[in-house]
N, C-alpha and C positions, 0 to 999 in steps of 0.2 A: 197091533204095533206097526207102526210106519218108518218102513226102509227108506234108504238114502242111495238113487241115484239115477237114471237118467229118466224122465219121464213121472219122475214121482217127488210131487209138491210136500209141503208143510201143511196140516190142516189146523185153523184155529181160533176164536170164538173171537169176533168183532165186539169193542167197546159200546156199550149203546149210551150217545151226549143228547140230552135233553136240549128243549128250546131256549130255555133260558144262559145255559151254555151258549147254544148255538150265537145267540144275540150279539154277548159280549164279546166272546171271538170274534166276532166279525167287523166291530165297532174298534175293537185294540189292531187289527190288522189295517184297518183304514188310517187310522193315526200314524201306525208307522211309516204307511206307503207317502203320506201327505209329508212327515218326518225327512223321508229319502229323498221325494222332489227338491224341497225347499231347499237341504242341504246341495243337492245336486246342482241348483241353480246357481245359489253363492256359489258356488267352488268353479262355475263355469261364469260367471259375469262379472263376481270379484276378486278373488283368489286367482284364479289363471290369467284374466288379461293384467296383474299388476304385475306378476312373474315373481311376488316375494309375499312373504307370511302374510296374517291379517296385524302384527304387530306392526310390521312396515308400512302400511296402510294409516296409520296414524302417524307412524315418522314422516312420510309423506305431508301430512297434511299441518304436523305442528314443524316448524324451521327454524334452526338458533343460526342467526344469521351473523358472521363475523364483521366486527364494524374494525376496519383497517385504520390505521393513524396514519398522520404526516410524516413523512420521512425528513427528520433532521434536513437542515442544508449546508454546504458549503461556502462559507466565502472568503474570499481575498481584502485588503486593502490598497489606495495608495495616496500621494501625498501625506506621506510618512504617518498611514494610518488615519485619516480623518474620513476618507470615502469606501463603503464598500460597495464588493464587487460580487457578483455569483460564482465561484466557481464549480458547484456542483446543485442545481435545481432542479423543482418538481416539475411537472409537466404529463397534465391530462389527456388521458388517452382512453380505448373504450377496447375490454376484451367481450369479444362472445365466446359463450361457453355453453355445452348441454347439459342435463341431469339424462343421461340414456333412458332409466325405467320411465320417463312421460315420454320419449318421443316416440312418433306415430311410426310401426316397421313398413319399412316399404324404403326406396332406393330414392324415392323422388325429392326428398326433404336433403339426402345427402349430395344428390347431385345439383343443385339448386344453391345451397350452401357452399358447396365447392366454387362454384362459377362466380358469387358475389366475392367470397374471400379468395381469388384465384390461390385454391389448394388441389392437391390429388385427392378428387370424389373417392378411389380406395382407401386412403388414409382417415377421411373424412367417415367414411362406413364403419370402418373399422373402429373408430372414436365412439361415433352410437351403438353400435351393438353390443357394447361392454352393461350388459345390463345392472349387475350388481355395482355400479358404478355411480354412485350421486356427482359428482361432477368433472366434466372432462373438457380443458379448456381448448379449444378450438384454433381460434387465433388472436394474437394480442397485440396492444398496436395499432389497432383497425380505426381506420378514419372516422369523424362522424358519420358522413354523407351515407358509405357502405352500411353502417349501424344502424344508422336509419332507417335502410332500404329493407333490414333484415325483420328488423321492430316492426315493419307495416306488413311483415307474412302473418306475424302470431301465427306462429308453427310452435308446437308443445311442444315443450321440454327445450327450446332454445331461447336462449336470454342473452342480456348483453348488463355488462357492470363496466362503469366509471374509476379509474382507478389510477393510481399514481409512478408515470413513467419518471427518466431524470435525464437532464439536458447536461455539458460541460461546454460552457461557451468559449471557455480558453481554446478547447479541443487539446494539442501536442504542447503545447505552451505548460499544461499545471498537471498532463495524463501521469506523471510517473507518480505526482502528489497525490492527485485525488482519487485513486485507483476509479474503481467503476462497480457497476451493480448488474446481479445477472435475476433475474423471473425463475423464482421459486413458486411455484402454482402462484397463490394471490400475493405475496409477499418479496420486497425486493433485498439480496442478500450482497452485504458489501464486499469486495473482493480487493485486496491488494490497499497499497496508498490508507490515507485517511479513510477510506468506504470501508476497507475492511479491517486496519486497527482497531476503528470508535464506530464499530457495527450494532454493539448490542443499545449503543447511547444516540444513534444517528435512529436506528428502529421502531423506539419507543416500544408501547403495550398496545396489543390489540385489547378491544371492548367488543359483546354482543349486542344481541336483539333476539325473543323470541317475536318471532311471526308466525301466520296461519297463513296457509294460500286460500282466495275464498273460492264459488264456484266456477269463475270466471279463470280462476290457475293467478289470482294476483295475487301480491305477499302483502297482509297487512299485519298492523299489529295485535299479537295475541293477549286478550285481556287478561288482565290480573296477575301477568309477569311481570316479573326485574329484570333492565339492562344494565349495562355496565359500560360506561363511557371511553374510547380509549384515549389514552395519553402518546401527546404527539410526541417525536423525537425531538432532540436536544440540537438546534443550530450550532455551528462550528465556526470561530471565526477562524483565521490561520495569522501567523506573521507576515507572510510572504505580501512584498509592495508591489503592484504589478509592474509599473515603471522599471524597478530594478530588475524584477524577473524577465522582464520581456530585453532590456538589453544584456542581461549577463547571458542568457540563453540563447539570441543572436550572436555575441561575440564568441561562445561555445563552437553554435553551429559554423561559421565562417572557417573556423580553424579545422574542426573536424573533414569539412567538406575541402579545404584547400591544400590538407597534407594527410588526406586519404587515411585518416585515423578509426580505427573502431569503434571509437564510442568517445565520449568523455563528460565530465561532471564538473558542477562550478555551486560553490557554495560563497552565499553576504553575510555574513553573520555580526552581529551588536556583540565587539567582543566585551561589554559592560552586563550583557543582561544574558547574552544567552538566543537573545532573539534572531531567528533565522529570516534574514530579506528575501532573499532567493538560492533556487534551490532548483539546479538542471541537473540532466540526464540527459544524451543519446546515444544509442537512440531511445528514439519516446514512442508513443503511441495515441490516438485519437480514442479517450475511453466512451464514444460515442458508436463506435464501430469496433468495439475492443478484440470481438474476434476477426477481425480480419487481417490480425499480425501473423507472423509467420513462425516467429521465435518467442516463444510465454516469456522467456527470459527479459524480454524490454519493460514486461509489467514490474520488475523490483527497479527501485532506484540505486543507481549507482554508486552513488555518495555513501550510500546506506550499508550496500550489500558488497560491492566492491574490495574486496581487501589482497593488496599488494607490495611488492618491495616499496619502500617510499624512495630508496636512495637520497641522497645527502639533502633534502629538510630534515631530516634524522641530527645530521651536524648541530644542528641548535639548541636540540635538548641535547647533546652532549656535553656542547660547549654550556648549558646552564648550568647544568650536573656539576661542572668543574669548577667555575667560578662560584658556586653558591657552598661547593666542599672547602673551595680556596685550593684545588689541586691547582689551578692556573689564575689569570687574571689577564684580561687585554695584547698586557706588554709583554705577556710570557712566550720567548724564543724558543726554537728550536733546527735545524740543520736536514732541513727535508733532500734527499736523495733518490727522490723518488719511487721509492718503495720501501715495504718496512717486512723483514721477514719474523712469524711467528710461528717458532717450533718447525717441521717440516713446511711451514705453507709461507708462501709470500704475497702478500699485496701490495698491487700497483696505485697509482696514480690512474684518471681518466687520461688514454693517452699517452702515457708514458710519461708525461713532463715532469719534468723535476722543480721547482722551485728555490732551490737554497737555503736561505736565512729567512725566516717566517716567521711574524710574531703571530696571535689568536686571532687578530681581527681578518691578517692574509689569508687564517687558514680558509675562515668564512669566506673572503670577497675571490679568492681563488677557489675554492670547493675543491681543498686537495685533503682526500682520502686520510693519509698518511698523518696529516695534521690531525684530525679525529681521534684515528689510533693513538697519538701519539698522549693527547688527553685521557685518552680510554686504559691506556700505561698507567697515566696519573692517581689516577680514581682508584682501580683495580674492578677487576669483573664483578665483585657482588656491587660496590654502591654503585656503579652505575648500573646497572639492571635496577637496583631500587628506585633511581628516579623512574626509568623507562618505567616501572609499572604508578611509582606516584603521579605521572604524567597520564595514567591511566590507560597506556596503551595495552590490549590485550583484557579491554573490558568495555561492556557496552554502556553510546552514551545515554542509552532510555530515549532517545528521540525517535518522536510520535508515528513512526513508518514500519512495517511489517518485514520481518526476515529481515533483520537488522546484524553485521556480522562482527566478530569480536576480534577477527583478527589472531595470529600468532605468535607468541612468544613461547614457542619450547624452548627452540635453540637454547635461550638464555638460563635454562637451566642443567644442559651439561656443564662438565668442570673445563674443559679444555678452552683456554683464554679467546682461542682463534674464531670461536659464534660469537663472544662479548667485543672484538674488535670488529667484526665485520656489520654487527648492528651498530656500532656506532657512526658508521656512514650511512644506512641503512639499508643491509643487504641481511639474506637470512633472518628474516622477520618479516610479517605482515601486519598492515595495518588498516582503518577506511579513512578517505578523504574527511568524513564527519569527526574521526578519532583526531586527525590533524589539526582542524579546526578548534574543536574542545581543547586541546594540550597547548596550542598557539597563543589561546585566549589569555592564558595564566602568562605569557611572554606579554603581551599588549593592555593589562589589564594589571599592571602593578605586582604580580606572580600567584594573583588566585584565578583558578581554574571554576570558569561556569558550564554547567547542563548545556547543553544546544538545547532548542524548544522550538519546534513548529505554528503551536499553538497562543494563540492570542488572548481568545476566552469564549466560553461557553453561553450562550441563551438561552433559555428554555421555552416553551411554546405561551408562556403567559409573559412572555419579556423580561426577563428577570438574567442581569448579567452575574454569569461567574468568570473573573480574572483570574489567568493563569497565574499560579503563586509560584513564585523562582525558587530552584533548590538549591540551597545554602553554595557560598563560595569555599571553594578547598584551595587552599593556601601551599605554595608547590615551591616556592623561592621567596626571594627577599627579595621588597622592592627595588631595593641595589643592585640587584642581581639581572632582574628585569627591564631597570633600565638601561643597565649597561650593554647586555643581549640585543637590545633595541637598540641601542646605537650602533653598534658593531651591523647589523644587519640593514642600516640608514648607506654604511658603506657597500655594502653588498650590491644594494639598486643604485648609486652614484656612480660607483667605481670596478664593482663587479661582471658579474654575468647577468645581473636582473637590469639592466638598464631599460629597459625598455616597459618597466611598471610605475617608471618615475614621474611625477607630476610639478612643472616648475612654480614656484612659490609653496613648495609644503615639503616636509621630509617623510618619507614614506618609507619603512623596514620591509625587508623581502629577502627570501631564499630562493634557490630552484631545486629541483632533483630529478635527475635522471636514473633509469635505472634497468640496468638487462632484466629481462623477463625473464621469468626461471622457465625451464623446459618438464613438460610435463609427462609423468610418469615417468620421468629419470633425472637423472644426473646432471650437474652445470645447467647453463643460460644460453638462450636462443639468440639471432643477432639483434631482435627488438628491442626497442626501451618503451617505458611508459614514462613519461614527463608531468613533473608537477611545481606548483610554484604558490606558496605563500606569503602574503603579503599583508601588511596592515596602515592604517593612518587616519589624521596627520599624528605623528608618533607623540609630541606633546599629549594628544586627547584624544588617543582613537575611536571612530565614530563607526568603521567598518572593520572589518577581517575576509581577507577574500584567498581562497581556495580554490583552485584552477589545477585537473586534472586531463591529461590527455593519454587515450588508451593505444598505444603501437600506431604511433605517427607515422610518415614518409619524412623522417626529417631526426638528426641526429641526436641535437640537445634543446632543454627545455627551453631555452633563453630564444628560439625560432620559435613556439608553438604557446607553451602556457605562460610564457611573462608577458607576451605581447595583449593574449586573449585577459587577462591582470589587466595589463594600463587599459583598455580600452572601459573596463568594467569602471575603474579608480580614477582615468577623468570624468566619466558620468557623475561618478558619486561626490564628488566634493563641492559640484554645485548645487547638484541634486538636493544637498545636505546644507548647503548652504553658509559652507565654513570659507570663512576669508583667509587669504595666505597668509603664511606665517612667516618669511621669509622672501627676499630679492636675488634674484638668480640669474645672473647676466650669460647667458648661451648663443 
């Protein structure tokens, strides 16, 4: 019997394997070892220098290559729409780009790369070494000449693609309009303005391609696949006549720049159709350099986004309110004292002045307060808030710009008379300069209220136009009512405080309003005003509506800043338009 421990083995009888045995074993062990090379090989020649599976190895090699569409374009007209203009187009340009798993590792390809594209060689390294990365775009932009230079290394895994940048030739002229477009990898995404409203219609659909790369790493086509064509984006024509835009938007800037104003906004508008002529903002911005503004806020437009006390243009939908109820009419007197007290609150007069014996048209051509109220008595607080909102302020007018604002009318719904009186000159409410315009229309326009509309019509990449269809007229007063309102305001720029929007041989209707700026995050008004002035003609057959806004002037009332920036727009336009006087006017 055999013990266990140190010095002392296991004793035990060996298998005895014949030759034939011997043979096979010998011949299955060779097979295996040959088995273990081979695989050994692949796993060191193709597996490990691709750095991804043998699946990826044929992703490699088959390519579904995206075929990009034209990006829709922008344009303008003018001579009242017969010629167009670009304002937002293509323009080819060449990005290089890597796939990292082909290119060769080693520093020399990135530093080399950096020097042609003057880029940081680290940034540039750090681009290629993202191995699990099929494409990482480099720089975009790049000139031909450089692309060239890069195309004649044939360095693996670096390529260079054709692709479609965008120009705005107007530059600050149509920036608040036609917003601008930012490099989403291969694709450009519209931002702000008409780019980014009608993004998904300016876009279009992308289409593919499969390809194979052949041995030489070129992309050809892979047989016996489908592509898919893409469909280009949708051209945009706009309203806007360059002619007008380019002088409403100088007489903007002259005023801003000459009485140290914030900002301000000027709207043309066809008060027959709705169609927008022109359409400023400043400040504006060059959407060719868009990021090199300082405040994003200059990217919204003003007109659009803007919403503020109007102060006394407010007056004129009161006074329609009233005249179309029959609480007043023209001739209807009253005893102004210069203020009028409601409940504990009193309101003034601009100024203190008192004017005395007043009929409806004084209240207008004088812009006293109190006359307002004194209609606003008439009416009572609910039906005039109903016009205020049938005039649709405190609702958006759907024109074609982004961040579009609605404006305020709570006030108008507490019970206490003293918010119904003070909107009626226009305090305690907000409104946008485009809301002005739209509610105007229906004064200048026989008493129906049209859409504002940016848009002109649509083309599509085969030519094919689609016209902007007008949305239906709302009906706000009686033509009675309209015309009388337009006369009364014919006094206003004769005899008033809008003198200065007047044009001799034609009658032209016009309001102004000043207005203290509320103070923010409290209580009462700052010593600012924001000044605006509405205007339209020749009142027979108005051909324009002009909208002239100025944000916290150097200068007290509107009748110095936004009537004047008016006539200058309103003698452009009457010959522009080509309307003969209507009247003799000895001055």
């Amino acid at each position: 019997m055999n013990a266990r421990g140190p010095g002392v083995r296991h004793s035990f009888t060996p298998h005895i394997i014949n030759t034939g045995q011997r043979y096979w074993i010998g011949m299955m062990g060779c097979a295996l070892i040959a088995v273990l090379i081979i695989s050994r090989l692949f796993w060191i020649q193709i597996i490990r220098s691709s750095g991804n599976s043998g699946q990826d190895i044929f992703v490699r090699r088959q390519k579904i290559l995206k075929v990009l569409p034209s990006r829709g374009e922008i344009s303008i007209t003018d001579d009242h729409g017969q010629e167009e203009l670009p304002a937002a187009a293509n323009q080819p340009f060449v990005t290089v780009y890597a796939v990292p798993p082909e290119v060769e590792e080693g520093g020399i390809v990135s530093e080399q790369l950096a020097r042609l594209l003057s880029l940081d060689p680290k940034e540039v390294a750090a681009k290629l070494s993202k191995r699990d990365t099929q494409y990482a775009a480099l720089k975009r932009r790049v000139d031909v000449a450089t692309a060239q230079q890069i195309e004649q290394q044939h360095w693996k895994g670096i390529y260079t693609q054709s692709s479609a940048g965008r120009i705005y030739p107007e530059k600050e002229l149509l920036g608040s309009i036609t917003g601008f477009v930012r490099q989403d990898d291969d694709t450009l995404r519209g931002q702000y303005g008409i780019e980014g409203y009608f993004d998904k219609e300016l876009s279009g659909q992308k289409g593919w391609e499969y390809l194979l790369r052949d041995g030489r790493g070129r992309l050809i086509p892979a047989p016996g696949t489908s592509s898919s064509k893409p469909m280009d984006g949708i051209n945009i024509i706009l309203t806007i006549e360059r002619s007008v835009q380019f002088t409403a938007c100088e007489a903007l800037k002259e005023t801003v720049d000459r009485f140290k104003a914030l900002g301000g906004s000027v709207i043309v508008l066809n008060p027959k159709t709705g169609a927008i002529r022109a359409l400023c903002s400043l400040p504006s911005f060059d959407p060719n350099s868009y990021n090199a503004v300082g405040d994003i806020g200059v990217y919204n437009h003003l007109a659009v986004d803007d919403a503020y006390e109007p102060g006394s243009v407010m007056k004129v939908i009161t006074m329609a309110a009233g005249i179309e109820e029959k609480a007043v009419n023209p001739k209807t007197t009253y005893v102004d004292q210069g203020f009028v007290s409601i409940g504990p609150d009193t309101i003034h007069n601009a100024a203190d002045k008192s004017y005395g014996l007043q009929d409806m048209v004084g209240v207008l051509k004088e812009s006293i307060n109190t006359g307002a109220v004194f209609v606003a008595q008439r009416l009572g607080g609910d039906r005039l808030t109903k016009y205020i909102k049938n005039f649709q302020f405190g609702q958006l007018t759907g024109i074609e710009l982004p961040n579009e604002n609605s404006g305020w009318l709570s006030s108008l719904g507490k019970p206490q008379f003293i918010y119904t009186a003070t909107a009626s000159f226009g305090q305690g409410i907000t409104v946008t300069p485009i809301q002005l315009a739209r509610a105007f229309s229906a004064i200048a326009n026989g008493g129906e209220l049209v859409a504002p509309t940016i848009i002109q019509s649509f083309r599509t990449s085969d030519g094919i136009t689609i016209n902007q269809v007008p949305k239906p007229k709302i009906r706000v007063i009686s033509p009675e009512t309209s015309s009388l309102i337009s006369s009364m305001m014919v006094e206003v720029v004769e005899e008033g405080h809008s003198k200065g929007a007047a044009a001799p041989g034609y009658y032209i209707a016009g309001k102004t309003g000043t207005a203290q700026i509320a103070a923010q995050g409290a209580r009462g008004y700052t010593s600012k005003f924001n000044h605006t002035f509405v205007g339209f003609g020749p009142v027979e057959d108005p051909s324009f509506l002009v909208v002239v806004s100025i944000k916290s002037p150097e200068a007290l009332y509107a009748e110095a800043t936004a009537v004047p920036t008016a006539g200058k727009i309103i003698k452009f336009l009457l010959p522009y338009d080509q309307i003969p006087p209507t009247r003799t006017i000895s001055r």
